[in-house]
N, C-alpha and C positions, 0 to 999 in steps of 0.2 A: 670061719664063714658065719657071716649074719644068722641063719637057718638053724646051723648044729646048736649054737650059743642061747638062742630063741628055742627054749624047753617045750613053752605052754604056751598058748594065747596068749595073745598080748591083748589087753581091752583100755582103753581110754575114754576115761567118762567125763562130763561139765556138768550134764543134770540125772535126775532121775530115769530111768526107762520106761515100760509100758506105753500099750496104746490108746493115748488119749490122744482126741483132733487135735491138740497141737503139735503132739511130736510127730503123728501122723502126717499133717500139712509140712510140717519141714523139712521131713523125709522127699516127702513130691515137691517141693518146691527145691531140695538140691538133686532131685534126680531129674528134673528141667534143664535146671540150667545149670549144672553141670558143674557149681560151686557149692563148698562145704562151707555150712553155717557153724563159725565157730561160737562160743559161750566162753564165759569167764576172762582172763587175760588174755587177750585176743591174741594179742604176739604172744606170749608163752604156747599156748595150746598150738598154734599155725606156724611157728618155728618145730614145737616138738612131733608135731605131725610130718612136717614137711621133710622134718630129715630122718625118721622112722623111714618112709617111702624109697628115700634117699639110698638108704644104707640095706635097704633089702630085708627089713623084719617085716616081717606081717603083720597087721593089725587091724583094731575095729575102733570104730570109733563112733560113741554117740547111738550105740543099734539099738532099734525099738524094744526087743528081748532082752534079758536078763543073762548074766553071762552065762556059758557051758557048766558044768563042775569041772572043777581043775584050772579053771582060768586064772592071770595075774592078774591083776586088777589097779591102776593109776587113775587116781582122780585130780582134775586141774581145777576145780572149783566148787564152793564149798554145801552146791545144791544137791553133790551128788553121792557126798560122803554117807550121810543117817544111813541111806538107804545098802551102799557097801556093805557098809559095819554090819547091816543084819543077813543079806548074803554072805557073809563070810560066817558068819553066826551059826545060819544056817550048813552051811556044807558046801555052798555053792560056789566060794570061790579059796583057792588057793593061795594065794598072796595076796594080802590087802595093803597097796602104798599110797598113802595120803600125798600128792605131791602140794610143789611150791603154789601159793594163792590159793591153796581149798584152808588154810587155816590162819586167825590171827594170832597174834602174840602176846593176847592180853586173856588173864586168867578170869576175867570177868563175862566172856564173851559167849553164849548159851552152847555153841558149837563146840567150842574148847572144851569149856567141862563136860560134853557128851564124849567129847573122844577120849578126856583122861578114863572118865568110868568104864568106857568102853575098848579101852586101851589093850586089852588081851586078845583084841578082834585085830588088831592093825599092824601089822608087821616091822612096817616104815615108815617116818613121816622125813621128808625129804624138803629141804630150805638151801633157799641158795649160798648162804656165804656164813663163816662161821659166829657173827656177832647175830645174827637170827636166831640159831642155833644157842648159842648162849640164853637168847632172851627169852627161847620156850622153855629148857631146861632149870631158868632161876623163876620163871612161873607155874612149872609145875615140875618138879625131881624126879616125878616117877613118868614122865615122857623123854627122860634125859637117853637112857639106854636105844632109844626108838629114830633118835634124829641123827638122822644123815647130810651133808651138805653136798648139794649136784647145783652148779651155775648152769643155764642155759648155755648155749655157742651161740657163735655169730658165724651166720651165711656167709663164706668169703667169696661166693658167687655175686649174691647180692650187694655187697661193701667190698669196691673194689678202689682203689686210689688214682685218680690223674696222674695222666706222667709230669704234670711240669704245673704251680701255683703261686699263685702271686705270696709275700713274703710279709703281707702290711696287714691282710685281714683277719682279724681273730674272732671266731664263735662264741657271744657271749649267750648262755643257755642258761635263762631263768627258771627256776622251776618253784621255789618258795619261800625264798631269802625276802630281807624286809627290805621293801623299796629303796630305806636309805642305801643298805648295804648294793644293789642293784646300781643307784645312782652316781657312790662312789666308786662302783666296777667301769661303771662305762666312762668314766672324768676320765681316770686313769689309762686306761686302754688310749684313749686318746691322746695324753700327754703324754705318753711312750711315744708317741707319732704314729701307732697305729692306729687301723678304721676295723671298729668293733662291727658286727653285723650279729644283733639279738634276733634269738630263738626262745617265746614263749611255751612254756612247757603244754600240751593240749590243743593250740593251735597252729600245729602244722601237720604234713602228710609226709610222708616217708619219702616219696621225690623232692619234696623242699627240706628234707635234713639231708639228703645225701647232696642237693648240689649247693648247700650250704659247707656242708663238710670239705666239697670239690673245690672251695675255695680260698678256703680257711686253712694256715700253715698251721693254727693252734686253737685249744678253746679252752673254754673256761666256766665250769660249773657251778652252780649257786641252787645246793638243796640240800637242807637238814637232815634226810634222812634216805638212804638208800637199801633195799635191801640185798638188791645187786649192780646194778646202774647200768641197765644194760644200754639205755643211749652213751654211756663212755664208752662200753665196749665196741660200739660200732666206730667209736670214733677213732679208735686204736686199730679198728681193723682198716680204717681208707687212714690209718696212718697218722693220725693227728692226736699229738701229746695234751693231755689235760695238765689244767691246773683245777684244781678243786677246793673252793671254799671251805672248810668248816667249822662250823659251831661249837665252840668250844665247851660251853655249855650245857651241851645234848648228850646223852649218853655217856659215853667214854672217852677217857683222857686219850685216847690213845689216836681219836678220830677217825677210826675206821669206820664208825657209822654213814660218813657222808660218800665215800667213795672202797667200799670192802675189799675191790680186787685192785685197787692203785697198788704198783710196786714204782719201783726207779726207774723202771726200763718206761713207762708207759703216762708218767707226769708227777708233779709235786703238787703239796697240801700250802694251802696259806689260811692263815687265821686271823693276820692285822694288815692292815691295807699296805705299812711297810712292806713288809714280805712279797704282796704282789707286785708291787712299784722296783723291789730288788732283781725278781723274778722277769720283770719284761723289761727292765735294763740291760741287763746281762742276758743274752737269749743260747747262750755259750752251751747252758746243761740239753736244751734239746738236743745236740747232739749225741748227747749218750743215750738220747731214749729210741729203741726201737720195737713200738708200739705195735705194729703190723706184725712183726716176727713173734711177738708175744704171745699176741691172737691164735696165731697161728701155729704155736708149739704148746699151747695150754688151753686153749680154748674157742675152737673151729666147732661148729655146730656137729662134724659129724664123731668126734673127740668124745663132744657131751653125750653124743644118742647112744654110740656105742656103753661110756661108764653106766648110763641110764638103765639101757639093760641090764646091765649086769647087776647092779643094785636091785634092781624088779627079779629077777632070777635067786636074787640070793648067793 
């Protein structure tokens, strides 16, 4: 049961606390109208909220006061970390876990080097997928013991699949590949005799990715670096197989930087525009992929909340 599993407080921080008019005003301004003003990775922090609620753990989130002593302590961004670190310093709290987006990965970053020095304060730092992981650990060796990898889930409530879609349209979802490569995505798509329907990465709303998805039998990623991709995972949750660009260039031979959680079941990698032009000839391998089931046996939002605690509990 959620409750028994749930030791201590659970507290969920994005900024600082105390009462200053601002945190003051945002407090009355969500006990109005009756919405919670999220900070930092909007979807990360409003996914991991929403299914904490979900799954029956209790929690705080964002409270004007400074945690109880004995609190756990999760922070989801990186305003709210300094101040942690000296709460835990002090006595104040119990478990200090740095989550995903409160830190970068580069050893140059003022925040990074406060949390190596401060490292004895922090229990866990928690990154989504293990080439992250790799990259705080070959940036700093003595954070290597502390990182954890926890992917977000996806709402299978929210991402749910049409029973029946056309067979021609494929999702092409730009995110930061170089125009040329873009231009030869969509040539191609089309001389397949398919009709491509592009998705600019930041200009769209979540009702125009899903009835994008709703119509799309397939899609098709184009972005150098991911450090979880959670717009594929939604796309594997309404069902729909990626192929994923990458750069071969970027990181690791191995390309898992462009897409970390791709297996077989849920799309293929291409690197040369052959490859993609093989890939939408032949459309034979989508049939072995099933993306939605994968979701759904590895990585359902409430999957992730439940491992969440547990790693916050120790």
């Amino acid at each position: 049961m959620p409750n028994s599993q749930n030791k201590l407080p659970l507290v969920v921080r994005t900024r600082e606390s105390g009462y200053s008019m601002r945190n003051i005003t945002r407090k009355i301004t969500q006990t109005i109208t009756g919405k919670t003003r999220l900070s930092g990775h909007k979807r990360l922090t409003g996914l991991t909220l929403r299914g904490l609620e979900r799954c029956g753990y209790p929690f705080a989130y964002d409270s004007l006061s400074t945690p109880n002593t004995g609190s756990n302590v999760v922070t989801f961004y990186q305003g709210a970390v300094k101040e942690q670190i000296a709460l835990k310093r002090s006595g104040r709290i119990h478990r200090l876990v740095i989550a995903p987006c409160s830190l970068t990965t580069k050893s140059s970053d003022p925040l990074f080097k406060y949390v190596v020095q401060h490292r004895k304060y922090v229990d866990l730092i928690l990154v989504h997928t293990e080439w992250a992981k790799f990259r705080i650990s070959e940036e700093a060796p003595e954070l290597e013991a502390l990182v954890s990898t926890w992917p977000i889930g996806v709402d299978l409530q929210e991402w749910s699949p049409p029973i029946t879609r056309t067979n021609r349209q494929v999702l092409v979802y730009q995110k930061n590949a170089p125009s040329e490569v873009l231009d030869s995505v969509l040539q191609t798509v089309k001389a397949a005799n398919l009709e491509p329907v592009l998705l600019n990465y930041g200009s769209y709303n979540i009702d125009e990715f899903h009835n994008a998805l709703s119509q799309c039998f397939l899609a098709i990623f184009l972005s150098r670096v991911e450090t979880q991709g959670m717009a594929m995972n939604e796309c594997w949750a309404m069902d729909v197989p990626t192929i994923i660009w990458t750069d071969s260039s970027s990181l690791f031979e191995q390309f898992q930087h462009s897409a970390p959680l791709l297996t077989v079941n849920t799309g293929r990698f291409f690197a040369e525009l052959d490859q993609l032009k093989s890939l939408l000839a032949d459309l034979s391998w989508i049939k072995a992929c099933t993306p939605k089931l994968w979701v759904e046996e590895n990585l359902s939002l409430e999957k992730s909340i439940h491992q969440l605690v547990q790693l916050v509990n120790g």
